[in-house]
PDB file of N, CA, C and O in Angstrom:
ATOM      1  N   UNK A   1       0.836  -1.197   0.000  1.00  0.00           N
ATOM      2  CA  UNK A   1       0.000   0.000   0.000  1.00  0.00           C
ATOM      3  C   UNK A   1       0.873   1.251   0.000  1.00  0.00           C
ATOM      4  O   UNK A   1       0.912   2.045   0.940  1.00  0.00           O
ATOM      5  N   UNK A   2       1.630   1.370  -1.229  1.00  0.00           N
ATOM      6  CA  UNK A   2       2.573   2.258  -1.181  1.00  0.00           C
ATOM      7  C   UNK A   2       1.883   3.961  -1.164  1.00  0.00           C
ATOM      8  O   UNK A   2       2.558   4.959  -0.912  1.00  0.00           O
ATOM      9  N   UNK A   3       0.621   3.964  -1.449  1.00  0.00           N
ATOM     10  CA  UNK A   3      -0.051   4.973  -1.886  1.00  0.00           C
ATOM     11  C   UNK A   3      -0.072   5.635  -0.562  1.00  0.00           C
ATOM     12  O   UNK A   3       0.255   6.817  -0.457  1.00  0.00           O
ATOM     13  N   UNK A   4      -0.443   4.924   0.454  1.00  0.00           N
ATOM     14  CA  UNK A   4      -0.621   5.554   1.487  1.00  0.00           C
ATOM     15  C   UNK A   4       0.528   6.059   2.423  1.00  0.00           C
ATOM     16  O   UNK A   4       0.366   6.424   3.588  1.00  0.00           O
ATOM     17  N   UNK A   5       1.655   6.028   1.774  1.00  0.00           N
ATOM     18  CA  UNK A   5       3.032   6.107   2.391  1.00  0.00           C
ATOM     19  C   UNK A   5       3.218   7.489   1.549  1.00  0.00           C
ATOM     20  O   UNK A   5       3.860   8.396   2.078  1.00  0.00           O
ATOM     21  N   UNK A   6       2.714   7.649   0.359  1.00  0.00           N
ATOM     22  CA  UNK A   6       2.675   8.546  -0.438  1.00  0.00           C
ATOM     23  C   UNK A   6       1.982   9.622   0.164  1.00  0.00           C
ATOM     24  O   UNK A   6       2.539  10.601   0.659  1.00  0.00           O
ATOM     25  N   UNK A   7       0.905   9.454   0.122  1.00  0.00           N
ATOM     26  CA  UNK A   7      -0.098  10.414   1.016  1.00  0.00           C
ATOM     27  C   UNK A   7      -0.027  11.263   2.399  1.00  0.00           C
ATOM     28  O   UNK A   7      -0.318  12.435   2.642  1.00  0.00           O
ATOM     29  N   UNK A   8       0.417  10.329   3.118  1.00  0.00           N
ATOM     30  CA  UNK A   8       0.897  10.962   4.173  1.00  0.00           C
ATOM     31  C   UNK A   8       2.279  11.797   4.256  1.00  0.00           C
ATOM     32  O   UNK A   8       2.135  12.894   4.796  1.00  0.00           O
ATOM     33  N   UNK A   9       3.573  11.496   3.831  1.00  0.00           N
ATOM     34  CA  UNK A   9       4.353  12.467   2.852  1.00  0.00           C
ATOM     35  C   UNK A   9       4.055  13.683   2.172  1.00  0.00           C
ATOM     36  O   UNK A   9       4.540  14.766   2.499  1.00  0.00           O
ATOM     37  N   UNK A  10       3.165  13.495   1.114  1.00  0.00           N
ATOM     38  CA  UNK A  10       2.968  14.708   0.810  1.00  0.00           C
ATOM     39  C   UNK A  10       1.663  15.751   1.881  1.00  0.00           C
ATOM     40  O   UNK A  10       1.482  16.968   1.924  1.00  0.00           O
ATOM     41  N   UNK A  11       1.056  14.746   2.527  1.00  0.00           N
ATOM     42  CA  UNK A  11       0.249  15.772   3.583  1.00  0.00           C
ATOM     43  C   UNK A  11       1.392  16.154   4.784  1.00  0.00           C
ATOM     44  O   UNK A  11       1.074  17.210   5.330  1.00  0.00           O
ATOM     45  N   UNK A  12       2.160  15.792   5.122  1.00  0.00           N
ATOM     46  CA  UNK A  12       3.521  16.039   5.674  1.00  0.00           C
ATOM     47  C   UNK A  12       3.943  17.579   5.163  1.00  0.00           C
ATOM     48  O   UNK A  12       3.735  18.407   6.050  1.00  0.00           O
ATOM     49  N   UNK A  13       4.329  17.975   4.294  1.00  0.00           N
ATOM     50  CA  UNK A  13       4.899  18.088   3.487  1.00  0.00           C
ATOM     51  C   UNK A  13       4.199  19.403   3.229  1.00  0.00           C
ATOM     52  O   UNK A  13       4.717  20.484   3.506  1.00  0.00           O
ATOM     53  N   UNK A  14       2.951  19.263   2.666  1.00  0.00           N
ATOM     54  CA  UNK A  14       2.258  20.267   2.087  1.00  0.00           C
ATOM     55  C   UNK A  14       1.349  21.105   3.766  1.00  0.00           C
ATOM     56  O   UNK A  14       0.902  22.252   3.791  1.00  0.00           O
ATOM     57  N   UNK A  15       1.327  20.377   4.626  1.00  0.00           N
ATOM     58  CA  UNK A  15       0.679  20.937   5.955  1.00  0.00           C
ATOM     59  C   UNK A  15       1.521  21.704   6.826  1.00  0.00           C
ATOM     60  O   UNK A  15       1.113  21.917   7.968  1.00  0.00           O
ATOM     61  N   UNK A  16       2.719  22.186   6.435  1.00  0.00           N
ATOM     62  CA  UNK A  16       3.950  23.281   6.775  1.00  0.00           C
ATOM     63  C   UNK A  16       3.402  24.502   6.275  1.00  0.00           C
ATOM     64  O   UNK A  16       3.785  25.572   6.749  1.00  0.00           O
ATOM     65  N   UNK A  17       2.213  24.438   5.017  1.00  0.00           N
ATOM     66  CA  UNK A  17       1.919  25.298   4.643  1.00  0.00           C
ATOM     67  C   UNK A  17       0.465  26.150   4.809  1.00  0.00           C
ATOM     68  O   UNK A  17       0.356  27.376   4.826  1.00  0.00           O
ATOM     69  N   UNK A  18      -0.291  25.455   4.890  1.00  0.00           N
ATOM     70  CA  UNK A  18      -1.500  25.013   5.923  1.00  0.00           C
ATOM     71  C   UNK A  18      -2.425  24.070   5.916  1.00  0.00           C
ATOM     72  O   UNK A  18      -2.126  23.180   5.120  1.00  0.00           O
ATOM     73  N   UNK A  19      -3.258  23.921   6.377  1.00  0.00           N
ATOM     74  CA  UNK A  19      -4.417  22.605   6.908  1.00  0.00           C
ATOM     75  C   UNK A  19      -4.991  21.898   5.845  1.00  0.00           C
ATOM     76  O   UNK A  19      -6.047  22.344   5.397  1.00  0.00           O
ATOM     77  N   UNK A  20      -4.353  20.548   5.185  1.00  0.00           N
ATOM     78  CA  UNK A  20      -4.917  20.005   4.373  1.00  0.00           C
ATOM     79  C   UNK A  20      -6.400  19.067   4.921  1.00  0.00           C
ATOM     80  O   UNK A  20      -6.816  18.275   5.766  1.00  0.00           O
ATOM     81  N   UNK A  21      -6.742  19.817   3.781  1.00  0.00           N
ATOM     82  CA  UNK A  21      -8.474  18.904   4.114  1.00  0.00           C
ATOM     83  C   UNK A  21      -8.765  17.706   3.883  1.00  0.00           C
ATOM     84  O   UNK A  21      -9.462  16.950   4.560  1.00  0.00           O
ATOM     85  N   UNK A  22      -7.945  17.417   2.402  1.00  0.00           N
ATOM     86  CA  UNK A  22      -8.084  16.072   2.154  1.00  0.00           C
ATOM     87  C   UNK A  22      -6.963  15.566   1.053  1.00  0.00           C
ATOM     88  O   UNK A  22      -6.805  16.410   0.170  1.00  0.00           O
ATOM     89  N   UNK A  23      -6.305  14.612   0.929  1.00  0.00           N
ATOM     90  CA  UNK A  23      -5.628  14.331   0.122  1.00  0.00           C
ATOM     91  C   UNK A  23      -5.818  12.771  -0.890  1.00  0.00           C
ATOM     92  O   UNK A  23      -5.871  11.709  -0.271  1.00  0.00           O
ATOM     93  N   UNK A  24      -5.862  12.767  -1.648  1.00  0.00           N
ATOM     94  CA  UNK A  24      -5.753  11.624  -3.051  1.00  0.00           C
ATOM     95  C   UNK A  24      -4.409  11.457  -3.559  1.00  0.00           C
ATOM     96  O   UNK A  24      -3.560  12.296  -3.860  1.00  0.00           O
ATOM     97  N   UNK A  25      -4.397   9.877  -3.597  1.00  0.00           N
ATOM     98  CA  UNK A  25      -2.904   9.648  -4.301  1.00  0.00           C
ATOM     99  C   UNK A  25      -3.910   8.784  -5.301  1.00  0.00           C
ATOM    100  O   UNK A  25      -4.788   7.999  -4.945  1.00  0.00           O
ATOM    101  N   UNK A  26      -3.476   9.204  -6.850  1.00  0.00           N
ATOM    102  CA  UNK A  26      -3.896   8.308  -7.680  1.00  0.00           C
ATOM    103  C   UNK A  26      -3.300   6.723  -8.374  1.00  0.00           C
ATOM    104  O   UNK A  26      -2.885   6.612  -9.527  1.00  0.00           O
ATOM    105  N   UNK A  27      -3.376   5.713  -7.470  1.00  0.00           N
ATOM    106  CA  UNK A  27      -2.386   4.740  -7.837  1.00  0.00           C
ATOM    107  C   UNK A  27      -2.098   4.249  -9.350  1.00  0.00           C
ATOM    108  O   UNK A  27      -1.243   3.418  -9.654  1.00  0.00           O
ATOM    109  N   UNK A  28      -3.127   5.035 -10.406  1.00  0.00           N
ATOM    110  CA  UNK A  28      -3.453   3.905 -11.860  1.00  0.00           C
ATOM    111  C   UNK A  28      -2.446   5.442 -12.611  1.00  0.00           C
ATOM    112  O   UNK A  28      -2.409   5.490 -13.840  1.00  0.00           O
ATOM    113  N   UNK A  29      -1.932   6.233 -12.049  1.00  0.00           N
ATOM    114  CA  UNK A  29      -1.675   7.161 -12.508  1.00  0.00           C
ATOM    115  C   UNK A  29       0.100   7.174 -12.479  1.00  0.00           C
ATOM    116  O   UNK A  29       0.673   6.151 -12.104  1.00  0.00           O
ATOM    117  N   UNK A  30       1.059   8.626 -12.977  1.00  0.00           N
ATOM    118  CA  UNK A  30       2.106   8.296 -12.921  1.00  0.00           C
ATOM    119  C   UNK A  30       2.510   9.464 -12.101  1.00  0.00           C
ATOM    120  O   UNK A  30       3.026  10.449 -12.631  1.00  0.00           O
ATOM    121  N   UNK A  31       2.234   9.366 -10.476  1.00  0.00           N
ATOM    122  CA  UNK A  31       2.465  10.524  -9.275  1.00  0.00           C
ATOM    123  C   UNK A  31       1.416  11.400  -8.880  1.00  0.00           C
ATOM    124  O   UNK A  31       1.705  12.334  -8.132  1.00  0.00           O
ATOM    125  N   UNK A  32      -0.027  11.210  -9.351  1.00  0.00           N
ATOM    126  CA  UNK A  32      -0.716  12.243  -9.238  1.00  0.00           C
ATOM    127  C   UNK A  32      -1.259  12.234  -7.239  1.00  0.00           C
ATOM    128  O   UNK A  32      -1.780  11.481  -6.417  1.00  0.00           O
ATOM    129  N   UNK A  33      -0.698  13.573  -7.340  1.00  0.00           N
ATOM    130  CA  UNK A  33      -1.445  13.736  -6.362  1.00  0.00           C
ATOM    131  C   UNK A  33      -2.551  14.708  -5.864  1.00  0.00           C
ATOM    132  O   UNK A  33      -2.393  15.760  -6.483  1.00  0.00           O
ATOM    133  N   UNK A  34      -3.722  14.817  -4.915  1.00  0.00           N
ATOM    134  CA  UNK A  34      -4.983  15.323  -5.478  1.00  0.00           C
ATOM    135  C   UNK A  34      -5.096  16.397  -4.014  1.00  0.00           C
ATOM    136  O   UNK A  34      -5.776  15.787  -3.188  1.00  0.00           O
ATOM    137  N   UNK A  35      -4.790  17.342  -3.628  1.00  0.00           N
ATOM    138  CA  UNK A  35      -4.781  17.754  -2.469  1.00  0.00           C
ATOM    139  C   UNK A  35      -6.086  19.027  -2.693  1.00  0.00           C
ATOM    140  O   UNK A  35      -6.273  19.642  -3.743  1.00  0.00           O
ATOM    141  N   UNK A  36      -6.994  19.220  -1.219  1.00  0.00           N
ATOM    142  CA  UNK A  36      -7.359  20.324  -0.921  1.00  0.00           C
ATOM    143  C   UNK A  36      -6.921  21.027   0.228  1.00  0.00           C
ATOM    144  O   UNK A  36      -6.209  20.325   0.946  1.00  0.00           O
ATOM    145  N   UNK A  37      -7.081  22.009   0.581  1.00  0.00           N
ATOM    146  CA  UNK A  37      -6.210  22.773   1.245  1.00  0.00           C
ATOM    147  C   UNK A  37      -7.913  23.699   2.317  1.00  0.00           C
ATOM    148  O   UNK A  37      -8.810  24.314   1.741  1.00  0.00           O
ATOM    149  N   UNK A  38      -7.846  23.521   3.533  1.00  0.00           N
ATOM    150  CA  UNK A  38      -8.908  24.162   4.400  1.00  0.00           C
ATOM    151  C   UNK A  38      -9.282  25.753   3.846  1.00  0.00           C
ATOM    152  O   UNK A  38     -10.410  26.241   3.764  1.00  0.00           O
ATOM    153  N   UNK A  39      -7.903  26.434   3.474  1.00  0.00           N
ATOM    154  CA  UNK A  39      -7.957  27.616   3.198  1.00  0.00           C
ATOM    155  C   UNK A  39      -7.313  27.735   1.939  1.00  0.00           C
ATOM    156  O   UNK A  39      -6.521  26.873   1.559  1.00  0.00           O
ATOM    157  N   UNK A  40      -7.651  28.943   1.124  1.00  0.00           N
ATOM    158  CA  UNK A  40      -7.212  29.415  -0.052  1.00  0.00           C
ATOM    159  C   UNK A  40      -5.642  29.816   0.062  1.00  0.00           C
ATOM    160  O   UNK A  40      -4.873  29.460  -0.832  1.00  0.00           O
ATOM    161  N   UNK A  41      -5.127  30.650   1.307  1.00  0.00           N
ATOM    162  CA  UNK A  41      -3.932  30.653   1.500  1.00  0.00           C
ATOM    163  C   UNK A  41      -2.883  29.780   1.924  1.00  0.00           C
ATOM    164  O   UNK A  41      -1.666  29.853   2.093  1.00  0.00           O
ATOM    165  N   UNK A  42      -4.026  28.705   2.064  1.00  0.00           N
ATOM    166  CA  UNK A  42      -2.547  27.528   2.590  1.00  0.00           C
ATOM    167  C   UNK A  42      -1.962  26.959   1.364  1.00  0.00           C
ATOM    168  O   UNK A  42      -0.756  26.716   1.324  1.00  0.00           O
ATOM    169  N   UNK A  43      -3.061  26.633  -0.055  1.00  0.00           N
ATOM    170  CA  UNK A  43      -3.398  26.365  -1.497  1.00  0.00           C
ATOM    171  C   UNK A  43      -1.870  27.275  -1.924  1.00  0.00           C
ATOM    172  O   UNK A  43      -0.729  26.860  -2.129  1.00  0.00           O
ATOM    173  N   UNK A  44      -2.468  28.702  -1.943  1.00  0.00           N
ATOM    174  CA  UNK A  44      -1.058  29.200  -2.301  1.00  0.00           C
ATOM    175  C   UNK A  44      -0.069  29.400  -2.183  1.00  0.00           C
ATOM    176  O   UNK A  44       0.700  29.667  -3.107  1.00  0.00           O
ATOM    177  N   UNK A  45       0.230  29.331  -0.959  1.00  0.00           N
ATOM    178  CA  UNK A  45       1.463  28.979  -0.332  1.00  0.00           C
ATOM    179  C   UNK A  45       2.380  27.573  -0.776  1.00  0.00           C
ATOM    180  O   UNK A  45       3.545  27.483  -1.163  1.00  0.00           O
ATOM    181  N   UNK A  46       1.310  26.512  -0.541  1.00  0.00           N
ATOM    182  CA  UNK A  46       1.773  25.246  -1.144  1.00  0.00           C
ATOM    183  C   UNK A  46       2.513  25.169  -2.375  1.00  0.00           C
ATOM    184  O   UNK A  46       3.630  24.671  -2.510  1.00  0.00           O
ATOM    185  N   UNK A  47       1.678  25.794  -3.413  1.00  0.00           N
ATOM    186  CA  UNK A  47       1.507  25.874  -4.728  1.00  0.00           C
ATOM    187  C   UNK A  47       2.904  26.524  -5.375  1.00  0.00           C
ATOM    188  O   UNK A  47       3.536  26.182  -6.375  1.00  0.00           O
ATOM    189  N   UNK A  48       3.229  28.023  -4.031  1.00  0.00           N
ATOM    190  CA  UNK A  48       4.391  28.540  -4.762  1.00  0.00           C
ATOM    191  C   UNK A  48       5.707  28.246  -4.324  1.00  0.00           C
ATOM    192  O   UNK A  48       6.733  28.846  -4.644  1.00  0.00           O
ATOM    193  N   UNK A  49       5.565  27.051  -3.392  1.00  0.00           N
ATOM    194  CA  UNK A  49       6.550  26.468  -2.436  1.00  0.00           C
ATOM    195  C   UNK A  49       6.737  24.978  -3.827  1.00  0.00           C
ATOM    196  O   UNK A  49       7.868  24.767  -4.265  1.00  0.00           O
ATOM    197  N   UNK A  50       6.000  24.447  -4.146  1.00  0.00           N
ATOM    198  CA  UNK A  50       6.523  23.426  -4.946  1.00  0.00           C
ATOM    199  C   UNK A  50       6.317  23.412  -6.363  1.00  0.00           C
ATOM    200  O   UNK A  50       6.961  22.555  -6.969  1.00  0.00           O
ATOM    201  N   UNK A  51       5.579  24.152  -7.025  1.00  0.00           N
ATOM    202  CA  UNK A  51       5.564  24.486  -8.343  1.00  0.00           C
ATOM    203  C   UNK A  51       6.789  24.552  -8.914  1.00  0.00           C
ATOM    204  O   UNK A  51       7.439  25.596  -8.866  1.00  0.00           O
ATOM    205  N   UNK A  52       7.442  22.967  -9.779  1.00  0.00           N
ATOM    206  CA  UNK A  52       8.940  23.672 -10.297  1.00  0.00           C
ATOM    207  C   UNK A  52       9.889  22.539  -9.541  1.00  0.00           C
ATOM    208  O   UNK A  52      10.739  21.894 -10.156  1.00  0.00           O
ATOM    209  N   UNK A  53       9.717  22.438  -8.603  1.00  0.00           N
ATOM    210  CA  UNK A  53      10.142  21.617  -7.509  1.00  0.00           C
ATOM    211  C   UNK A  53      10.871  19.959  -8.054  1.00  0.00           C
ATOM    212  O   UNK A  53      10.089  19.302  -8.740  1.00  0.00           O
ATOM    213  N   UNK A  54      12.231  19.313  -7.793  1.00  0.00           N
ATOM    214  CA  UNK A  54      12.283  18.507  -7.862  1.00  0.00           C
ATOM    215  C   UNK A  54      11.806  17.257  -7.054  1.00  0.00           C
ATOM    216  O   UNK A  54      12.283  17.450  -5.935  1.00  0.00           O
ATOM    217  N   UNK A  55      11.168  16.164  -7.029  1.00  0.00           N
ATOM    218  CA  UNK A  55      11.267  14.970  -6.168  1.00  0.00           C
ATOM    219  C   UNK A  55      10.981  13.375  -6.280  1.00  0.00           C
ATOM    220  O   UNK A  55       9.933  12.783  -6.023  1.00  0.00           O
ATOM    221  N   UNK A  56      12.112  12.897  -6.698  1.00  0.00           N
ATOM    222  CA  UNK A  56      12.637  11.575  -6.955  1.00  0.00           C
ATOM    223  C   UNK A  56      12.645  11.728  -8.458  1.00  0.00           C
ATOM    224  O   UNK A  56      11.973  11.115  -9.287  1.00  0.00           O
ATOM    225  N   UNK A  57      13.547  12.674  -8.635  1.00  0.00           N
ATOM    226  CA  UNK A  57      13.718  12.562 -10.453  1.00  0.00           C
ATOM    227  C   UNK A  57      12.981  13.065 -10.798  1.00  0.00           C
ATOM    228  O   UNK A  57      13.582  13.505 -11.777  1.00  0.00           O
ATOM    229  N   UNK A  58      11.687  13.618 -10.915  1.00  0.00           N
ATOM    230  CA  UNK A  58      10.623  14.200 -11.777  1.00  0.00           C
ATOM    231  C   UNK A  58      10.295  15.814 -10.707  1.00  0.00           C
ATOM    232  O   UNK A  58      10.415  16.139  -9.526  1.00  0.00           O
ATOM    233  N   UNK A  59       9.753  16.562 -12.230  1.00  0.00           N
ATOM    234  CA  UNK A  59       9.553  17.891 -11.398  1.00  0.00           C
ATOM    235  C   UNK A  59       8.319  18.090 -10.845  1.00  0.00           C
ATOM    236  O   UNK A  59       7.485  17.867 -11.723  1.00  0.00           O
ATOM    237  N   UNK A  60       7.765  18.420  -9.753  1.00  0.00           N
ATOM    238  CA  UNK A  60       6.604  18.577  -9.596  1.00  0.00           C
ATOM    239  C   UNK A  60       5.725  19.995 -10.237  1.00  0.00           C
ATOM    240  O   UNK A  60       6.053  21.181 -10.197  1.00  0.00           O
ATOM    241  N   UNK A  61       4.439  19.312 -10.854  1.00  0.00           N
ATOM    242  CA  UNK A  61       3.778  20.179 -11.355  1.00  0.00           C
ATOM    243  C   UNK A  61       2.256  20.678 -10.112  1.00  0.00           C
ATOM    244  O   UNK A  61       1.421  19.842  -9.769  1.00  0.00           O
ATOM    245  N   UNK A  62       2.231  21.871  -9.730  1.00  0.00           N
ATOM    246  CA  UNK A  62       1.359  22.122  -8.914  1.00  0.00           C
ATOM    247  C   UNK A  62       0.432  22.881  -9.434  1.00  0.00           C
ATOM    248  O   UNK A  62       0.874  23.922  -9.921  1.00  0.00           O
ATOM    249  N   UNK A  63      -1.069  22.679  -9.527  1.00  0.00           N
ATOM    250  CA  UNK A  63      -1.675  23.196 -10.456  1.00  0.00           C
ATOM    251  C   UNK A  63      -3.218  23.765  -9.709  1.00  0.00           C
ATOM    252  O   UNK A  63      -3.422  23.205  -8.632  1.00  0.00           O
ATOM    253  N   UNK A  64      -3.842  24.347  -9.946  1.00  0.00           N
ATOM    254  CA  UNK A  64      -5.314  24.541  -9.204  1.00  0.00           C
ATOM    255  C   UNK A  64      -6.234  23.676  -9.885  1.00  0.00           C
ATOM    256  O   UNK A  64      -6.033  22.954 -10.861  1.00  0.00           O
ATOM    257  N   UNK A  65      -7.526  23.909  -9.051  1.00  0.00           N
ATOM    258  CA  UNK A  65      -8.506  23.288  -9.786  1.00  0.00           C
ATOM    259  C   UNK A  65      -9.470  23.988  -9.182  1.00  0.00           C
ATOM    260  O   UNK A  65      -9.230  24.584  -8.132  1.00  0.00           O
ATOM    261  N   UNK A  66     -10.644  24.009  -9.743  1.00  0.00           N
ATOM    262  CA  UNK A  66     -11.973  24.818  -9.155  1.00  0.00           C
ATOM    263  C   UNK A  66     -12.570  24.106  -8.345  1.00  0.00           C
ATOM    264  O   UNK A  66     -12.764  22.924  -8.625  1.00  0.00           O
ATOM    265  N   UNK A  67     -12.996  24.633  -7.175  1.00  0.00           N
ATOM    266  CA  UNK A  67     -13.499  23.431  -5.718  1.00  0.00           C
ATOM    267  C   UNK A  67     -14.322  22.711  -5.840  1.00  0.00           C
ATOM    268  O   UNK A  67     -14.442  21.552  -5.444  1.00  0.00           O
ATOM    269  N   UNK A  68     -15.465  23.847  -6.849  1.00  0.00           N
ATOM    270  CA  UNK A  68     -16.736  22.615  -7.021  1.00  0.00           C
ATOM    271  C   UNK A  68     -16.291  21.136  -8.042  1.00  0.00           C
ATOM    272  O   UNK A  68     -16.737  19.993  -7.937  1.00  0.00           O
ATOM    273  N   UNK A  69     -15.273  21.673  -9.007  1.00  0.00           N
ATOM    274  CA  UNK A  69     -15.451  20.620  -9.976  1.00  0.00           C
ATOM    275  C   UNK A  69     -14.511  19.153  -8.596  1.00  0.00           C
ATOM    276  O   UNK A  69     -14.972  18.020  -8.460  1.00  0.00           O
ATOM    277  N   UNK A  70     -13.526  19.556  -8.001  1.00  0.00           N
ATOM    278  CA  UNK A  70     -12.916  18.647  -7.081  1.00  0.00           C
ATOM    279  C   UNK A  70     -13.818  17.991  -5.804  1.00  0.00           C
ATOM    280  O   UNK A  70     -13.556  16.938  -5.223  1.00  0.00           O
ATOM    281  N   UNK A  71     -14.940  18.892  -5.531  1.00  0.00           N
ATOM    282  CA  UNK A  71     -15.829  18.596  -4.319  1.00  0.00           C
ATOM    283  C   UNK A  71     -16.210  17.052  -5.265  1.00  0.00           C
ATOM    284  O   UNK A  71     -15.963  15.917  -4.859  1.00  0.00           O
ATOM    285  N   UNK A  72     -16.857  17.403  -6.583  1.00  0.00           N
ATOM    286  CA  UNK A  72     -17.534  16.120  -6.955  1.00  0.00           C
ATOM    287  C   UNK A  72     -17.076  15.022  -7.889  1.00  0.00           C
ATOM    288  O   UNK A  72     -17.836  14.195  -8.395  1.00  0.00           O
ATOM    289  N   UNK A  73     -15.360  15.104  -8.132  1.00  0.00           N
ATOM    290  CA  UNK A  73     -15.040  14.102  -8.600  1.00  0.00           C
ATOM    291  C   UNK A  73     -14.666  13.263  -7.414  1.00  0.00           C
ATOM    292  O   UNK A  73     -14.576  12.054  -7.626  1.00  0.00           O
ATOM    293  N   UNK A  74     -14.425  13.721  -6.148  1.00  0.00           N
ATOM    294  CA  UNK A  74     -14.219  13.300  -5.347  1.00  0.00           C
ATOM    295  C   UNK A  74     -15.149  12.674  -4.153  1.00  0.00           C
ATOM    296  O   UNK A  74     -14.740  11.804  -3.383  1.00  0.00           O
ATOM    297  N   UNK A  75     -16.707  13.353  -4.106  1.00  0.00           N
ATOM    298  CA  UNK A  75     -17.706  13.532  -3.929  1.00  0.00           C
ATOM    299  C   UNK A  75     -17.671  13.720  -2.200  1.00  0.00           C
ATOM    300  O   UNK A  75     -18.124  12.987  -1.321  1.00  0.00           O
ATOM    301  N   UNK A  76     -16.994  14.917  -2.125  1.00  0.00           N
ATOM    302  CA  UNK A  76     -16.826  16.194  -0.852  1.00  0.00           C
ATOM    303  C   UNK A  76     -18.031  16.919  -1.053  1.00  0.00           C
ATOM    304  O   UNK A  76     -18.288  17.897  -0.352  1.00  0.00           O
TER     305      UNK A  76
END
């Protein structure tokens, strides 16, 4: 259950910046990870802290998404 070793890492990680609400590791995928953030400023903070970012060989891409469309792929 490597996903969940994943998950907690990057909620590690990304909660220096502020209060993650919820996090998704997509296992069928190649690193995706699916984070919301309690507040809009913790989001950006995150965002301009790893946008660009190396980790384990690949760069991380940090990207937004609109809440409602994430509330219901996720069904928050």
């Amino acid at each position: 259950e490597w996903w969940n070793d994943i998950a907690e890492d990057v909620k590690d990680e990304c909660g220096k910046h502020g209060a993650v609400a919820h996090c998704h590791v997509d296992k069928d995928s190649e690193g995706f990870v699916y984070l919301k953030f309690a507040e809009v400023k913790g989001a950006e903070r995150a965002q301009a802290a790893l946008h660009s970012r190396w980790f384990a060989g690949r760069m991380i891409a940090a990207e937004y998404q609109f809440t409602a469309v994430y509330n219901k792929h996720f069904g928050l």
